[in-house]
Backbone of each chain as ProteinMPNN parsed JSONL, in Angstrom:
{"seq_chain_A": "XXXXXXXXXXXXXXXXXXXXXXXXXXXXXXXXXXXXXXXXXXXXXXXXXXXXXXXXXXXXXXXXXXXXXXXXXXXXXXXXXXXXXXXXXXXXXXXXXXXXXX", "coords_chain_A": {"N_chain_A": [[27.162, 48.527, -8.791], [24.275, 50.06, -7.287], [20.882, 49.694, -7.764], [19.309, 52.083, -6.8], [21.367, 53.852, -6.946], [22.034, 53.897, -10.45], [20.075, 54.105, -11.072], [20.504, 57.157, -9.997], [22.329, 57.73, -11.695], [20.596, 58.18, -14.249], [18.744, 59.638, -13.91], [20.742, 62.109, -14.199], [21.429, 62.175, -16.277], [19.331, 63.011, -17.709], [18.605, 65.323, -16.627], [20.518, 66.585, -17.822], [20.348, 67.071, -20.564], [17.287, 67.796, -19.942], [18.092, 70.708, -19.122], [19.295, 71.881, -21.655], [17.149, 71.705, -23.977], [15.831, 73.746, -22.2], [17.896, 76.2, -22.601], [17.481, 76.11, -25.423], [14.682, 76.995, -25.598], [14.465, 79.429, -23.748], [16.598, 81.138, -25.856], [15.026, 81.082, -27.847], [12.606, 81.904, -27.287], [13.38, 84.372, -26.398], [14.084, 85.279, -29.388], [11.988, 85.631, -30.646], [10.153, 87.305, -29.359], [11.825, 89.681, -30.159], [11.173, 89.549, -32.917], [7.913, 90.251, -32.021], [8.592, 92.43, -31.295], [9.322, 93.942, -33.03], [7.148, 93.871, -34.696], [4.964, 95.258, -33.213], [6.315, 97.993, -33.161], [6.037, 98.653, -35.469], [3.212, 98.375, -36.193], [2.258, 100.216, -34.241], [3.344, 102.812, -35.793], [2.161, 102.726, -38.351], [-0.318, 102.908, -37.587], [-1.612, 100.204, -37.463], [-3.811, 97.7, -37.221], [-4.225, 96.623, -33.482], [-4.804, 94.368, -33.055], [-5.367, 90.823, -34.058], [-8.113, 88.94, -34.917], [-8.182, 86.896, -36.161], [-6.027, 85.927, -36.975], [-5.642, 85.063, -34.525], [-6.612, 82.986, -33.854], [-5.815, 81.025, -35.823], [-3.255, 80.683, -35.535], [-3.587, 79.549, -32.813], [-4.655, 77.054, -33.592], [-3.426, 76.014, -35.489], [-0.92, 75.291, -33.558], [-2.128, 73.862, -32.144], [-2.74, 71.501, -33.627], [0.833, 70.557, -34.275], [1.477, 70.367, -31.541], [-0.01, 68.033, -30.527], [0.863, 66.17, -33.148], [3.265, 65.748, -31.818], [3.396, 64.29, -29.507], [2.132, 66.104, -27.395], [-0.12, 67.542, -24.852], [-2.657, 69.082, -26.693], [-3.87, 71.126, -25.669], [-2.463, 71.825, -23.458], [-0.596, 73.238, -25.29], [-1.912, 74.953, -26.078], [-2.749, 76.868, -23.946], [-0.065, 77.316, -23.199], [0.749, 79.528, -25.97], [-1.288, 81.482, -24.977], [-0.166, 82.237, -22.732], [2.281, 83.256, -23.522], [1.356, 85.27, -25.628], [-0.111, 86.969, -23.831], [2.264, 88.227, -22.407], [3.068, 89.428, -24.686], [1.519, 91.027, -25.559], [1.717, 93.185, -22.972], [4.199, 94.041, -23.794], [3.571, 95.635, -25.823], [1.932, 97.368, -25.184], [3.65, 98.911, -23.491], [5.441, 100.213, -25.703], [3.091, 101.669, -26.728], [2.414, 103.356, -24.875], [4.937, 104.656, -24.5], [5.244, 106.025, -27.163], [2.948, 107.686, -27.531], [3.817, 109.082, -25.57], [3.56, 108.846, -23.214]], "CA_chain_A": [[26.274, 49.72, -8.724], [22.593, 49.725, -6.95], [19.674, 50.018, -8.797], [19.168, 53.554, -6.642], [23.207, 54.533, -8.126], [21.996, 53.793, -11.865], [18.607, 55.272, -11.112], [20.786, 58.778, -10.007], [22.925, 58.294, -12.982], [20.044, 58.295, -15.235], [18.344, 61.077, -13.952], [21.67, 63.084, -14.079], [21.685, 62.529, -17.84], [17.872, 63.685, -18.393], [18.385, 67.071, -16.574], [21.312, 67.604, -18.863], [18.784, 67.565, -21.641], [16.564, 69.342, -19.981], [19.021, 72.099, -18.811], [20.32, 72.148, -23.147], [16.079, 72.225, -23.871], [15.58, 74.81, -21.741], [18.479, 77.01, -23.107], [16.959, 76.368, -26.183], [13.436, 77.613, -25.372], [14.981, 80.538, -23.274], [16.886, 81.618, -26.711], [13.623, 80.658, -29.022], [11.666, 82.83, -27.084], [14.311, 85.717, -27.009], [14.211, 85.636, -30.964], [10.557, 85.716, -31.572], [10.169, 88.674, -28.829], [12.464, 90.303, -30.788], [9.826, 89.734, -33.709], [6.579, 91.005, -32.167], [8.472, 93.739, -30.863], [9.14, 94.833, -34.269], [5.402, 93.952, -35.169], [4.2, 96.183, -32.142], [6.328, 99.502, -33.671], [5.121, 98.768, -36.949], [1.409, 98.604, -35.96], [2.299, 101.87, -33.923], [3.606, 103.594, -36.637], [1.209, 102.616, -39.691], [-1.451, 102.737, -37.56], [-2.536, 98.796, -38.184], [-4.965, 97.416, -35.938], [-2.868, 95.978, -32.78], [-5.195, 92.686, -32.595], [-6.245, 90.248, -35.489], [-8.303, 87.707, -34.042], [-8.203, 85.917, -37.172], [-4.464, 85.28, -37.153], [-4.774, 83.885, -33.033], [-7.54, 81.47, -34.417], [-5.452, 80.452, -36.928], [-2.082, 80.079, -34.865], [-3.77, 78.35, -32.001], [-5.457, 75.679, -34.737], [-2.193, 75.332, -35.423], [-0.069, 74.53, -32.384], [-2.894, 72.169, -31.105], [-2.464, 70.231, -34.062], [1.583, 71.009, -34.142], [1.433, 69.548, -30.333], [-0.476, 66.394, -31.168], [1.313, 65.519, -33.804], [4.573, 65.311, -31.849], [2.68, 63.803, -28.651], [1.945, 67.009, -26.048], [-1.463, 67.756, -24.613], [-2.59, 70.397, -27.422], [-4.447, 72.215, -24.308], [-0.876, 72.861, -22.954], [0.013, 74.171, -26.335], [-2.778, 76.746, -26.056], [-2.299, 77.352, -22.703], [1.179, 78.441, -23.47], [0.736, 80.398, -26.351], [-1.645, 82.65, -24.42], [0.96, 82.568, -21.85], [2.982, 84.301, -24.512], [0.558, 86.493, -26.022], [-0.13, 87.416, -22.898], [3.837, 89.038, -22.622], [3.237, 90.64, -25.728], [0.331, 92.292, -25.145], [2.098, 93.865, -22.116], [5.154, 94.858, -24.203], [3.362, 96.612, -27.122], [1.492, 98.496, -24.425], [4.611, 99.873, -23.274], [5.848, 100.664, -26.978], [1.876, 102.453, -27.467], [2.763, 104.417, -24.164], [6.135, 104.915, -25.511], [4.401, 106.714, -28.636], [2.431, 108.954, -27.188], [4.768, 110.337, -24.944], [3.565, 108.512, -21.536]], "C_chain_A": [[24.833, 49.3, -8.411], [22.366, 49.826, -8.119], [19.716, 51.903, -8.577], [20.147, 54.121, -7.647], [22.291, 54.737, -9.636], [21.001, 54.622, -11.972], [18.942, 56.717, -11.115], [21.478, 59.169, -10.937], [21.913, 58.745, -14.102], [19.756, 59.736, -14.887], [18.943, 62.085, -13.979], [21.308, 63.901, -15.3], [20.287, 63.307, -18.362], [17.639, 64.989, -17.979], [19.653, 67.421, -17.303], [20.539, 67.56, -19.979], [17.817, 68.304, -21.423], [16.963, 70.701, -19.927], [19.201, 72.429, -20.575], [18.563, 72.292, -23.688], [16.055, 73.234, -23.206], [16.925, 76.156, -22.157], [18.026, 77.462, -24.624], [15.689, 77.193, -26.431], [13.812, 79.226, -25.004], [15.651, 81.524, -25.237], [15.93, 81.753, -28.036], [12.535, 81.413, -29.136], [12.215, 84.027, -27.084], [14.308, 85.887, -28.027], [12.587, 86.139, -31.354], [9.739, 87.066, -30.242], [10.855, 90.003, -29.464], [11.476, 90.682, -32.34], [8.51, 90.216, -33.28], [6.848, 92.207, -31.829], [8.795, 95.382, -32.403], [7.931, 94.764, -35.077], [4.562, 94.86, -34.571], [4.904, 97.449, -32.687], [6.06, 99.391, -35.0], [4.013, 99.206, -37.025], [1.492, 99.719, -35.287], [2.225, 102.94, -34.729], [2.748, 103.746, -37.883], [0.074, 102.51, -39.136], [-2.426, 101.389, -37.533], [-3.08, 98.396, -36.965], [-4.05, 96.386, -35.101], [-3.149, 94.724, -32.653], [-5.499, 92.428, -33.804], [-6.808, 89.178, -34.922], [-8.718, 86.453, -34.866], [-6.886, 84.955, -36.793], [-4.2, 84.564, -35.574], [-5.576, 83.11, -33.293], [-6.645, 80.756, -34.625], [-4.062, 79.901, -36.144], [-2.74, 79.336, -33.493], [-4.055, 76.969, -32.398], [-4.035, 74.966, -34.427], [-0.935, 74.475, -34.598], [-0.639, 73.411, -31.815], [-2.131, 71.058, -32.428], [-0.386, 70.066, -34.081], [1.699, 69.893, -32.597], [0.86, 68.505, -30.3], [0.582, 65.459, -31.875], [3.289, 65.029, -33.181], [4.616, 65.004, -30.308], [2.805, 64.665, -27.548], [0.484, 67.274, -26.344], [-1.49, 69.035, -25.568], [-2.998, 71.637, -26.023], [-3.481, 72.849, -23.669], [-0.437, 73.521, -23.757], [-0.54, 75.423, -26.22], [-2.746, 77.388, -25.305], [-1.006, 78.191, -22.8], [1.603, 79.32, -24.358], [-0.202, 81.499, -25.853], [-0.955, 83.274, -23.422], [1.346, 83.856, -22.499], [2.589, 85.038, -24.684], [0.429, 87.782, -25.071], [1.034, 89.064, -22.32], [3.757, 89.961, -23.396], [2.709, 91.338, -25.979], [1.065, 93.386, -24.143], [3.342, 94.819, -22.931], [4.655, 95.993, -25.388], [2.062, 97.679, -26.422], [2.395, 99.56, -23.954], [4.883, 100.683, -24.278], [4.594, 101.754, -27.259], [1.933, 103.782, -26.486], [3.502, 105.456, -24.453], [5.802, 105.912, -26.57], [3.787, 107.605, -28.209], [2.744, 109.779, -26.351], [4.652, 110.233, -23.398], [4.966, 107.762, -21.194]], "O_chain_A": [[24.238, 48.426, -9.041], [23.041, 49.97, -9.138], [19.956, 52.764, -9.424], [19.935, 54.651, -8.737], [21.886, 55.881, -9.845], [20.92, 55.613, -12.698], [18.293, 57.541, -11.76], [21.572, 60.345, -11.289], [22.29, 59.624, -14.877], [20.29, 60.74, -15.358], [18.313, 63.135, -13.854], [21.059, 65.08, -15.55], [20.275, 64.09, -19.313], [16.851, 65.761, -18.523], [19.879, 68.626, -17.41], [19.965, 68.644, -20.083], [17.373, 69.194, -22.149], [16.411, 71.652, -20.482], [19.239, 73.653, -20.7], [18.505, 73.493, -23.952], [16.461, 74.092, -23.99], [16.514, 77.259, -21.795], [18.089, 78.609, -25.067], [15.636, 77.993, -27.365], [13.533, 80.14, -25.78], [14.994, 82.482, -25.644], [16.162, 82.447, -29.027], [11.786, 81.68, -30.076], [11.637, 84.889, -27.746], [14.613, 87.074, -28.151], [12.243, 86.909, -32.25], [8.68, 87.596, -30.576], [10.451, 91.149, -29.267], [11.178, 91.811, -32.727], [7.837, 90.66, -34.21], [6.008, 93.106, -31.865], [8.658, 96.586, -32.619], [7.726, 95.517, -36.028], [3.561, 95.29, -35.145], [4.043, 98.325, -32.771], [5.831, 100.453, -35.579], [3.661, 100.178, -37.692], [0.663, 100.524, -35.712], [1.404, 103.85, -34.622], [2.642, 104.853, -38.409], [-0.816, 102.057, -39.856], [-3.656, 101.425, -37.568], [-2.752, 98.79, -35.846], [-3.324, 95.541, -35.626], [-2.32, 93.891, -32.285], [-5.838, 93.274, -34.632], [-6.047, 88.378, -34.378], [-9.307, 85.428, -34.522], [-6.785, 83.773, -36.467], [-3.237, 83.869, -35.25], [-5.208, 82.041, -32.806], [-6.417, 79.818, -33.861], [-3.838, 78.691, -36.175], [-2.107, 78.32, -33.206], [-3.788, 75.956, -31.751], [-3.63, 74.05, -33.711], [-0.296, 73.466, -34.894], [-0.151, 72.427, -31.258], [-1.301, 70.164, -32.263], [-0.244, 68.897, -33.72], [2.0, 68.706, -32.727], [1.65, 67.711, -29.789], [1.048, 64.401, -31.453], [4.162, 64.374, -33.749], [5.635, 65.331, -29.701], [3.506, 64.247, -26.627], [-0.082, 67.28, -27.437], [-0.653, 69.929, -25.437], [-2.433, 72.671, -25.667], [-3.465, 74.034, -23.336], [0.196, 74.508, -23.383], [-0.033, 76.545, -26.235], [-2.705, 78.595, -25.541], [-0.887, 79.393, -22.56], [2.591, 80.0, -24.077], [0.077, 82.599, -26.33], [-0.998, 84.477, -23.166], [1.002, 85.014, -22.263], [3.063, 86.019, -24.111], [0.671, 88.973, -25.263], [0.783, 90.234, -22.032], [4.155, 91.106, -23.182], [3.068, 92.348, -26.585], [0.995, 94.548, -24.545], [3.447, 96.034, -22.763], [5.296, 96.989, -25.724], [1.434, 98.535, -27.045], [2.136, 100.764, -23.954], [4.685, 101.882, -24.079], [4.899, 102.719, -27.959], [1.663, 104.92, -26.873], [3.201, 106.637, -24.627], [6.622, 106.828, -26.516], [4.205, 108.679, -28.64], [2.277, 110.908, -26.201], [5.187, 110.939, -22.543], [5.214, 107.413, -20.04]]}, "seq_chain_B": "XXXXXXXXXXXXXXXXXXXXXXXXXXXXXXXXXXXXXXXXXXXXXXXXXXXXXXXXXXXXXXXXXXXXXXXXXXXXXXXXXXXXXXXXXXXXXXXXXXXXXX", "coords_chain_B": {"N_chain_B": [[4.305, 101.214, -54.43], [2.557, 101.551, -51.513], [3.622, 103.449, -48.036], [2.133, 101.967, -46.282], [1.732, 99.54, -47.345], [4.195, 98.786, -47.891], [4.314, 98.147, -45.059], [2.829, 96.217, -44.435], [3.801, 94.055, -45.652], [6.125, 93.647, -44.339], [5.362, 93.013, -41.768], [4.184, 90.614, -42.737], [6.272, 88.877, -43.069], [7.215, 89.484, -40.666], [5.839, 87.356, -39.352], [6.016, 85.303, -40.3], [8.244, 84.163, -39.604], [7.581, 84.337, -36.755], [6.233, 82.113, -36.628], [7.566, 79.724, -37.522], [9.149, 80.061, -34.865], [7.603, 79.489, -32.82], [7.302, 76.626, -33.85], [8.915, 75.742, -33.052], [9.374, 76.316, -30.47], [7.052, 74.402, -29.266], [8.116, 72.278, -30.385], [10.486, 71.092, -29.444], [9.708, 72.037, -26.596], [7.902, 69.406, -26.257], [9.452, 67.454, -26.374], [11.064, 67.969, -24.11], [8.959, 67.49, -22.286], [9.003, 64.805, -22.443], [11.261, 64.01, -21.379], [10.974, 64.819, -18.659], [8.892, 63.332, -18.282], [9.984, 60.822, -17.601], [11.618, 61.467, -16.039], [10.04, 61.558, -13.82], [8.697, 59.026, -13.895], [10.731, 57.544, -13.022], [11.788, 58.633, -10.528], [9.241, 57.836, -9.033], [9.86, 55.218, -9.626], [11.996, 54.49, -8.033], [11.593, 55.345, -5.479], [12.493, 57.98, -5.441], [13.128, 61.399, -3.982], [10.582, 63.569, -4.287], [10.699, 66.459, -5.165], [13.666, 68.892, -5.733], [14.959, 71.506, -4.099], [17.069, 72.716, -4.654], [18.474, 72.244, -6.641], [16.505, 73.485, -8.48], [16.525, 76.534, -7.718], [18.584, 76.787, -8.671], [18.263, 76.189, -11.267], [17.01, 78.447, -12.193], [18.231, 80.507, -11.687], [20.033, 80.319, -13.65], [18.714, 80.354, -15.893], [17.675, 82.868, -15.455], [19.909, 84.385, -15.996], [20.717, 83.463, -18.81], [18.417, 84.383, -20.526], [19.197, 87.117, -19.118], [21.273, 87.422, -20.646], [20.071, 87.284, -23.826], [18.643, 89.25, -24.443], [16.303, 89.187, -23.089], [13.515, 89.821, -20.717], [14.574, 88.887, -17.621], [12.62, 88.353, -15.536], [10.456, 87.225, -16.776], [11.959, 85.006, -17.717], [11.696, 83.684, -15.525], [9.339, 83.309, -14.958], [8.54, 82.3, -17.105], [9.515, 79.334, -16.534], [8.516, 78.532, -14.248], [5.764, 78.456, -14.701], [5.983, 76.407, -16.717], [7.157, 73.827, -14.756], [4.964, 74.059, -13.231], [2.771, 72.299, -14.82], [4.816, 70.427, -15.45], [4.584, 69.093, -12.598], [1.344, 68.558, -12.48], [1.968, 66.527, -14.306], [3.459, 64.671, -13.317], [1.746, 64.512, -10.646], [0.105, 62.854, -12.012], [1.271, 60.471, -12.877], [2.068, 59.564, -9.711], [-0.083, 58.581, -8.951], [-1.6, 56.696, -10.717], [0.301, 54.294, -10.408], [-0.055, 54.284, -7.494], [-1.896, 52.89, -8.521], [-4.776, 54.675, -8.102]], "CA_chain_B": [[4.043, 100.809, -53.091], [2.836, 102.635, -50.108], [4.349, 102.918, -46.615], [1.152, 101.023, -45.293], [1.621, 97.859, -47.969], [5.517, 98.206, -47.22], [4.68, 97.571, -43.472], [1.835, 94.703, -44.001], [4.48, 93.103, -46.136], [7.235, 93.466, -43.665], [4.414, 92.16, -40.685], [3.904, 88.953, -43.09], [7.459, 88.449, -43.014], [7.528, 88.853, -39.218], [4.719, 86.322, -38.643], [6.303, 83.445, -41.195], [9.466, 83.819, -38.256], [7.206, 83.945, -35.596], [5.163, 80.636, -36.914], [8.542, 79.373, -37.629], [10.22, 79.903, -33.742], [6.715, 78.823, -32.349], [6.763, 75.34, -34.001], [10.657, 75.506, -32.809], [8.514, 76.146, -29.25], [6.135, 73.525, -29.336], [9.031, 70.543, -30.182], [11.332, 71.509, -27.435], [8.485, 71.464, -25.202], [7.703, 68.407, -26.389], [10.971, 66.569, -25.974], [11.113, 68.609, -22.396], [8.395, 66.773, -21.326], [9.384, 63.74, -22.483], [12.41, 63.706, -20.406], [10.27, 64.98, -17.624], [8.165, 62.265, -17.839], [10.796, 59.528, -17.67], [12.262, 62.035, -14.216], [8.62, 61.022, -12.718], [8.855, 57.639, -13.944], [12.08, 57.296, -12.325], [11.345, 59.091, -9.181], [8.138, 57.011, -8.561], [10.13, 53.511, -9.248], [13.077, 54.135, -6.884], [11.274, 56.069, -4.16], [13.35, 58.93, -5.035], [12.629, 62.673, -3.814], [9.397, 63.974, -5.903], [10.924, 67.556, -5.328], [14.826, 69.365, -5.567], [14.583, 72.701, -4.298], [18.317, 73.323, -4.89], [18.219, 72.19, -8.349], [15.04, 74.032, -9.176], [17.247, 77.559, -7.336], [20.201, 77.142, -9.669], [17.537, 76.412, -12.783], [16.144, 79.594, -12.212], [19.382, 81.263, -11.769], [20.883, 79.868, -15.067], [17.37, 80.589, -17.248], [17.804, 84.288, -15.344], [21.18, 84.74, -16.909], [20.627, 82.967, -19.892], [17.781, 85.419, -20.805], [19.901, 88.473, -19.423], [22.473, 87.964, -22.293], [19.866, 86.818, -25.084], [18.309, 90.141, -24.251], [15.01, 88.944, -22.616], [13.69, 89.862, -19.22], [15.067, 88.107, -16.487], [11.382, 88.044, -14.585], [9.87, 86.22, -17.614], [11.972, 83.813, -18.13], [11.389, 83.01, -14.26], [7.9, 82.96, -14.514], [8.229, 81.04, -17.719], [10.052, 77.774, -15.755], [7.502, 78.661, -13.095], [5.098, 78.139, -15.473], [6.112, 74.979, -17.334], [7.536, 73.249, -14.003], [3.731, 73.98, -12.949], [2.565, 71.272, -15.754], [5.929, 69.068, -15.022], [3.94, 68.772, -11.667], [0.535, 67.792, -12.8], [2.084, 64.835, -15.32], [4.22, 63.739, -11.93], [0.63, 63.681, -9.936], [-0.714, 61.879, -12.865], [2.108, 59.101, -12.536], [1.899, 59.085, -9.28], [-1.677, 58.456, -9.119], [-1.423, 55.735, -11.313], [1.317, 53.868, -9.444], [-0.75, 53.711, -6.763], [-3.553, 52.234, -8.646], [-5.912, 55.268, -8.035]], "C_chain_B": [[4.01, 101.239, -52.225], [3.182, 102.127, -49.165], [3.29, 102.046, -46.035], [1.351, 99.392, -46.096], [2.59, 97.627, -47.53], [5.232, 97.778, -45.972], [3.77, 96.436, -43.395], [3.092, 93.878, -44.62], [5.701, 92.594, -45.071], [6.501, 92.599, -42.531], [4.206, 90.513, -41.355], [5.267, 88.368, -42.905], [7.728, 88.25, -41.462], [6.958, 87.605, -39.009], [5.612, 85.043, -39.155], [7.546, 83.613, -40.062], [8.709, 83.407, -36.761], [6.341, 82.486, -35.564], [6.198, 79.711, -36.564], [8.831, 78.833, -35.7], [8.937, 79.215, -33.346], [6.551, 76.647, -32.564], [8.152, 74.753, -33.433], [10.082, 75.308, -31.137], [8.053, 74.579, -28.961], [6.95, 72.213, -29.336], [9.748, 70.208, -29.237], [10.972, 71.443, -26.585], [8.233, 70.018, -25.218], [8.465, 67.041, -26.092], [11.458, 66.586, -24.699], [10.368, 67.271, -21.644], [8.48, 65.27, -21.192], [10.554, 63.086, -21.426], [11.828, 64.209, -19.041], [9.213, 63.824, -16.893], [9.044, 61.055, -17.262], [11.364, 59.905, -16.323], [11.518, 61.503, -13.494], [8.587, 59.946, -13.075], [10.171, 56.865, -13.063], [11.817, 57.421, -11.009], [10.469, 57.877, -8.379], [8.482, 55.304, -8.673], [10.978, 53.37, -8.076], [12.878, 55.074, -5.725], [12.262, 57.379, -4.107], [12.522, 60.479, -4.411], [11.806, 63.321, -4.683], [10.186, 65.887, -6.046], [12.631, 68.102, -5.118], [15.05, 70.981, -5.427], [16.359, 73.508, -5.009], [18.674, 73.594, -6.246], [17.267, 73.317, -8.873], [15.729, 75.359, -9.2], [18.059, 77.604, -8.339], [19.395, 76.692, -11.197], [17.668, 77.949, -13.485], [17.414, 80.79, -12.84], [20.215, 81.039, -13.193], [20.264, 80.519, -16.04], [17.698, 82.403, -17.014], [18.733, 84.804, -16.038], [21.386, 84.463, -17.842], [19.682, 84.219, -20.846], [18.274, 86.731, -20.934], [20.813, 88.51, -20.808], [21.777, 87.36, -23.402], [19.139, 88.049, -24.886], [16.579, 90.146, -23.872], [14.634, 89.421, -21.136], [13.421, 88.942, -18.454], [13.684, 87.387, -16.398], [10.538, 87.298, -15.458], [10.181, 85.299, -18.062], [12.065, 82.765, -16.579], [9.677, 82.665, -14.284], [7.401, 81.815, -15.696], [8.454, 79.454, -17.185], [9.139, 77.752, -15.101], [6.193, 77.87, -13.843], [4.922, 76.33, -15.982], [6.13, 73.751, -15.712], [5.913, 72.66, -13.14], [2.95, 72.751, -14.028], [3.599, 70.118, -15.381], [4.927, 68.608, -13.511], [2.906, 67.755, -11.633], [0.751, 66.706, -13.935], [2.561, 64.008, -14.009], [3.197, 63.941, -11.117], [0.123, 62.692, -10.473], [-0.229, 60.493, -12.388], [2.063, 58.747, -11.615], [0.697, 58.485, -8.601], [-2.037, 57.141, -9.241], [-0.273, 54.84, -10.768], [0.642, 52.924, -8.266], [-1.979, 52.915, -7.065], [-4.754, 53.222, -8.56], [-6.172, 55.942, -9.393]], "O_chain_B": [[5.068, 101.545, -51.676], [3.237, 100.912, -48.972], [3.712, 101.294, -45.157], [1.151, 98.319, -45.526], [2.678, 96.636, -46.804], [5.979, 96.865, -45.622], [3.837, 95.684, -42.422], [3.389, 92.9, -43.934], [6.119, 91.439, -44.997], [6.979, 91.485, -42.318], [4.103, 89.485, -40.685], [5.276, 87.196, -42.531], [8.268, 87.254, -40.981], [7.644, 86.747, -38.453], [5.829, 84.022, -38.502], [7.59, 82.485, -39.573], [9.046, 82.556, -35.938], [5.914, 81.944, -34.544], [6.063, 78.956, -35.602], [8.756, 77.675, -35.289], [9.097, 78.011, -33.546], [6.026, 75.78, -31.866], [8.428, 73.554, -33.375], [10.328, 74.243, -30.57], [8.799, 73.741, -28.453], [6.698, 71.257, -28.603], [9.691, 69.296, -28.412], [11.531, 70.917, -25.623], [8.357, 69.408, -24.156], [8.078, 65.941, -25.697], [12.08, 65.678, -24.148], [10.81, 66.429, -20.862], [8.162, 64.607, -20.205], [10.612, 61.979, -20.891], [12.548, 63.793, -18.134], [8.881, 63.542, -15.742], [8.541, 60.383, -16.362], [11.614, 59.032, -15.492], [11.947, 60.917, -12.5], [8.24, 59.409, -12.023], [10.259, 55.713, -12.638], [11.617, 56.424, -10.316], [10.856, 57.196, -7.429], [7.842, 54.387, -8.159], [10.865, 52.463, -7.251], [13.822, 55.534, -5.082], [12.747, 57.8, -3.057], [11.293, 60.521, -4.46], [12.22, 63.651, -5.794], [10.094, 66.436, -7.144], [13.028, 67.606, -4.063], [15.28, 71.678, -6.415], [16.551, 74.551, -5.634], [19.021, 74.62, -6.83], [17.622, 73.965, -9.858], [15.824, 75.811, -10.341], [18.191, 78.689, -8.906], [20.024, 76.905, -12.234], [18.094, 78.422, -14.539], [17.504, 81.513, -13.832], [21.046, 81.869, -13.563], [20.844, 81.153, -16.921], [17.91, 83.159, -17.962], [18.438, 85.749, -16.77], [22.373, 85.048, -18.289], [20.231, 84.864, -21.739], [18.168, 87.467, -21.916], [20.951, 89.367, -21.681], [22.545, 86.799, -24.185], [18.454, 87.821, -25.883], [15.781, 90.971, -24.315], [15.565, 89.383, -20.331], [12.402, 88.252, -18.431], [13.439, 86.286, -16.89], [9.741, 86.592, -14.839], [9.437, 84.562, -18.709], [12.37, 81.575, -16.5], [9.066, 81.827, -13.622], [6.541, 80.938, -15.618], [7.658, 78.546, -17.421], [8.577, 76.666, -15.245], [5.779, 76.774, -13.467], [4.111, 75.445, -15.71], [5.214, 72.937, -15.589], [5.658, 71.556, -12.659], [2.243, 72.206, -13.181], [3.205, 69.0, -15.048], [4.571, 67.433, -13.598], [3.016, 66.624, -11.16], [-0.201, 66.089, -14.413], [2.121, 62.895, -13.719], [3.623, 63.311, -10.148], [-0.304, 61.721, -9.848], [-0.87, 59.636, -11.78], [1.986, 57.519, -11.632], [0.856, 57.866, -7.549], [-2.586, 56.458, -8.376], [0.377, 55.545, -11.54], [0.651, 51.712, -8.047], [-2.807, 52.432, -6.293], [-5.826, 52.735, -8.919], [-7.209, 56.579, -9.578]]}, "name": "protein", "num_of_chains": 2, "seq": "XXXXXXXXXXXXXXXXXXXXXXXXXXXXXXXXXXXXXXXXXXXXXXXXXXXXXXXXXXXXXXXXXXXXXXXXXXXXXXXXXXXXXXXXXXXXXXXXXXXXXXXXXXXXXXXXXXXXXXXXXXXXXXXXXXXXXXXXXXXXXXXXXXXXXXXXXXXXXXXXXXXXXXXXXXXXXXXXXXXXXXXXXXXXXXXXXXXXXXXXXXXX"}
């Protein structure tokens, strides 16, 4: 077997990890959508204020260090929880539409 | 206990899940890129192809259907790969950067 050969076996084996990661993420993020979307008709319904800009302080703190500590650029961490946020802002706009009858 | 404490209490209960899947986020990513890195380490020793569009097509298509039946939408979990793959990029300029000595 070349070097190239062994070289295409390896990289076979590291996108089956990534492919079994990325199913994971895909299903990780399906669960916790499932959670703000029951945080977004809550805050509809009781009225609670739809932003806290305490609690995205406090969870970005967190992921930087969270991403450090398990060696990823924290900056990508934050980057991708605004990603997120981002999503969920859009969905609990629908849900506020939703509510008032738009 | 009024309906407004019942629903902050039920919102603290969402968040400790959503802290939860987030740090479930953040490791998975972390392990992602790890095996991402070692693809661009690979790539850049045995002169292989820096890009697979075919692969990347049938990602997309997997994450799309993976999402449809965890009940997520499709178009976000395309723009999420889109997303990440966008970072897999800039670590595989980094490497090859460095490679060359620049």
């Amino acid at each position: 077997m070349s070097d190239t050969e062994r070289a295409r076996d390896i990289l076979k084996d590291l996108r089956q990890s990534i492919d079994n990661f990325d199913a994971v993420l895909i299903h990780t993020l399906a669960e916790r959508f499932r959670c703000t979307q029951k945080v977004g008709e809550l805050k509809a319904r009781y009225d609670l204020p739809p932003a806290d800009p305490d609690r995205e302080a406090r969870q970005i703190e967190r992921l930087r260090r969270l991403a450090d500590e398990a060696g990823m650029d924290p900056d990508f961490a934050e980057k991708f929880l605004t990603f997120i946020i981002r999503e969920v802002i859009r969905h609990h706009e629908a849900i506020a539409s939703k509510g008032t009858g738009q």
